[in-house]
N, C-alpha and C positions, 0 to 999 in steps of 0.2 A: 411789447408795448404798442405795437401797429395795429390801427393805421394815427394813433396816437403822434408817435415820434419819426412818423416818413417826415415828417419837416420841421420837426425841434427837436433835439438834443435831448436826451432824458434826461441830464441835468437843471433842463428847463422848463421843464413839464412846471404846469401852476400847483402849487401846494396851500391854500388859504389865503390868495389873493398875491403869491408872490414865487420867482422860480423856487424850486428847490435850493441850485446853488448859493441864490440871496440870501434863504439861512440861515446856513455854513457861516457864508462870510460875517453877516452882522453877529451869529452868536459868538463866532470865535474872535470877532475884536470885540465886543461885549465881557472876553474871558482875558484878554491881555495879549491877543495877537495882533500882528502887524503887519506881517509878511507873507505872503503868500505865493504862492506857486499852482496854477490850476492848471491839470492836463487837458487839451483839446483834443480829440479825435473825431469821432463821426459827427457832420456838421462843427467844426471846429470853428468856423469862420462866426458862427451866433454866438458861442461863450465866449469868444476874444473879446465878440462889439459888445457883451452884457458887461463885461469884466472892468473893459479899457485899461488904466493904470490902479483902477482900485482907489483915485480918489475918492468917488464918490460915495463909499463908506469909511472915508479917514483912514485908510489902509492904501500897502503898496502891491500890487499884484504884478506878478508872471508868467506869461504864458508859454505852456511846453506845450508845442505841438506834435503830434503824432500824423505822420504820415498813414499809416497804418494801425490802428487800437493796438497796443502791446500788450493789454492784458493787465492782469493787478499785480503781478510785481515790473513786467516792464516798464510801465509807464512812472514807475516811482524810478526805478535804478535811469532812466532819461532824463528827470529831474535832477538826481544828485548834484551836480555840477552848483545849480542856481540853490540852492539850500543848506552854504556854508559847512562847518564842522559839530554844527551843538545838535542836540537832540530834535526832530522834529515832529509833528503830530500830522496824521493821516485820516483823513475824511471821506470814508465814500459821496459821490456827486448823487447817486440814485437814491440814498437813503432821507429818511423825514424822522427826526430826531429830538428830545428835549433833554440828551447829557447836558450834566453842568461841564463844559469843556476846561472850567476853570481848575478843575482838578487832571486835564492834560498839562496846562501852564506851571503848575509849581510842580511835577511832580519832576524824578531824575533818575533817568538809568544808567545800568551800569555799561560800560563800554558793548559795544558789539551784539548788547542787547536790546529785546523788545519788551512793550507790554499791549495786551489785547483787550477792549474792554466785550465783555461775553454780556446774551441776552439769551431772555427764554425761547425754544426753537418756536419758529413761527410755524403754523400750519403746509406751508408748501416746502417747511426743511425741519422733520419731525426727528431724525438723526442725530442732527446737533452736528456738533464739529471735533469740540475735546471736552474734557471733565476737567472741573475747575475744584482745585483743593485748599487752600491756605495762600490763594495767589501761585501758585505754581499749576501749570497746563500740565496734563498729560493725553495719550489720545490712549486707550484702552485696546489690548489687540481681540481682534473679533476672534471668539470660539469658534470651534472647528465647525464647518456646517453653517456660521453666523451670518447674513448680510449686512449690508452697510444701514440700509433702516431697519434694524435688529436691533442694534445697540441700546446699549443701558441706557432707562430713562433719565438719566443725573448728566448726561450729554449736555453743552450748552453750545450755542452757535455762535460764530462770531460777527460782531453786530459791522467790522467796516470802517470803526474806532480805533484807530492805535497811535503809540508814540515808538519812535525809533529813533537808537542810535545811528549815524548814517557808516559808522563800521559795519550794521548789521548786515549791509548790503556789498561788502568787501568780497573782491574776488567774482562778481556774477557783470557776464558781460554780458552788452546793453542788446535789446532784442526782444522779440515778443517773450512771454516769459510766465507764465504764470504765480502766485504766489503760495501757493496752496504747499507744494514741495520744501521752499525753504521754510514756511512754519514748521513743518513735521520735523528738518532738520535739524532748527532751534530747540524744537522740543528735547530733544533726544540729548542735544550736547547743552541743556540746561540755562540755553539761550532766551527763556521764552515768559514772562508770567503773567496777570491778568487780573480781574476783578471784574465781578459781576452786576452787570444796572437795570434793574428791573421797572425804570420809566418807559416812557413812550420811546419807541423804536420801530420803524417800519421800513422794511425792502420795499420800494417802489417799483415794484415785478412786473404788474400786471394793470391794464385800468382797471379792474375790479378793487383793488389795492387803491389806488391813486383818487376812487370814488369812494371810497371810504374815508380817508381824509379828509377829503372835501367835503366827507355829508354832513 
C-alpha cells in the first residue's frame, strides 16, 4: 500500500469519506456490539487517537498494542485476556465490507470452536483458501504434481470474518504467530465451519484496490 500508508495505518486509509476502521465499528454496534478490543501495531499511536474509549460511537473500546505486528493469529491470542469467556467475533482492519455482522451477534459455537464467513476468490487470490460444504471447511489435498493456484475451482477464500470460541485459542502461546496453521488444524480435528456471503467484500491490498472503492 506505499507510499499510501508511510504515514497512516491501513486501518485508516479513507474508504468513502470515512477510515476503514469507522466501519467496522459503527457497523458492528449497528449489529448489537459494544465491546471492543482493536489491535494497534504499525503506527499504533493513530488508531489509539481514532479509537479513544470508543465513546464517540456509543461503544467501549480497547486497545492492545503490539510492539511488534504479531500477525493474525498473534495479535488475537495478545487480546485474549481483554475479551472475557463468551464467544467473540473477529474483523479484519484492512478489509471494506457490507456482511450483515448481525448474523455474527446471535449466532453460537460450540466450545473450542470456530466459524469462517468464506467469499469468492478475488482476482490477486484465485486459489481460494478451503471448499466449503453444508457449513463444514475442508482444504482438499493437492494431486500429485498440483500447485497451490491449481486447485479446484469450488475453493473459496477467507473473507477475515469469523467468530470464536476463546478455547479455540487454548494452549498457543502469545508471540508472533500466524493464523493460517491453526485453521488447517481445526480443520482436521472438526474444529472449524463456515458459510458463504457473496456481497460486497474487498482486501484493501493495493491502491489500485482502495481506488476502486472510492470510484
Amino acid at each position: 500500500m506505499r507510499p499510501l500508508t508511510d504515514a497512516t495505518p491501513k486501518p485508516l486509509l479513507p474508504v468513502r469519506g470515512k477510515p476503514l476502521l469507522a466501519h467496522h465499528i459503527e457497523r458492528l454496534r449497528d449489529a448489537g456490539f459494544f465491546d471492543f478490543v482493536v489491535n494497534a501495531a504499525y503506527l499504533g499511536e493513530q488508531v489509539a487517537e481514532l479509537c479513544g474509549d470508543g465513546s464517540r460511537w456509543g461503544v467501549r473500546i480497547e486497545i492492545s498494542r503490539e510492539s511488534v505486528p504479531l500477525e493474525t493469529a498473534g495479535g488475537i491470542i495478545q487480546a485474549l485476556p481483554h475479551l472475557g469467556e463468551a464467544p467473540f467475533a473477529v474483523v479484519n482492519g484492512d478489509i471494506f465490507t457490507d456482511f450483515p455482522f448481525t448474523a455474527l451477534h446471535e449466532m453460537v459455537v460450540d466450545p473450542s470452536c470456530g466459524h469462517l464467513i468464506m467469499v469468492d476468490n478475488p482476482a490477486h487470490h484465485p486459489a481460494g483458501d478451503f471448499v466449503l460444504t453444508e457449513q463444514h471447511l475442508y482444504q482438499p489435498p493437492l494431486a500429485k504434481g498440483e500447485r497451490d493456484d491449481e486447485r479446484a475451482p469450488e475453493t473459496l477464500t477467507f473473507s477475515g470474518i469469523a467468530l470464536y470460541d476463546p478455547a479455540f485459542f487454548a494452549g498457543c502461546v502469545p508471540g508472533k504467530r500466524p493464523l493460517k496453521p491453526l485453521l488447517d488444524q481445526a480443520i482436521a480435528e472438526g474444529r472449524l465451519s463456515g458459510q458463504y456471503y457473496g456481497g460486497v467484500w474487498s482486501d484493501v491490498g493495493t491502491p489500485e484496490r482502495l481506488a476502486a472503492l472510492n470510484g
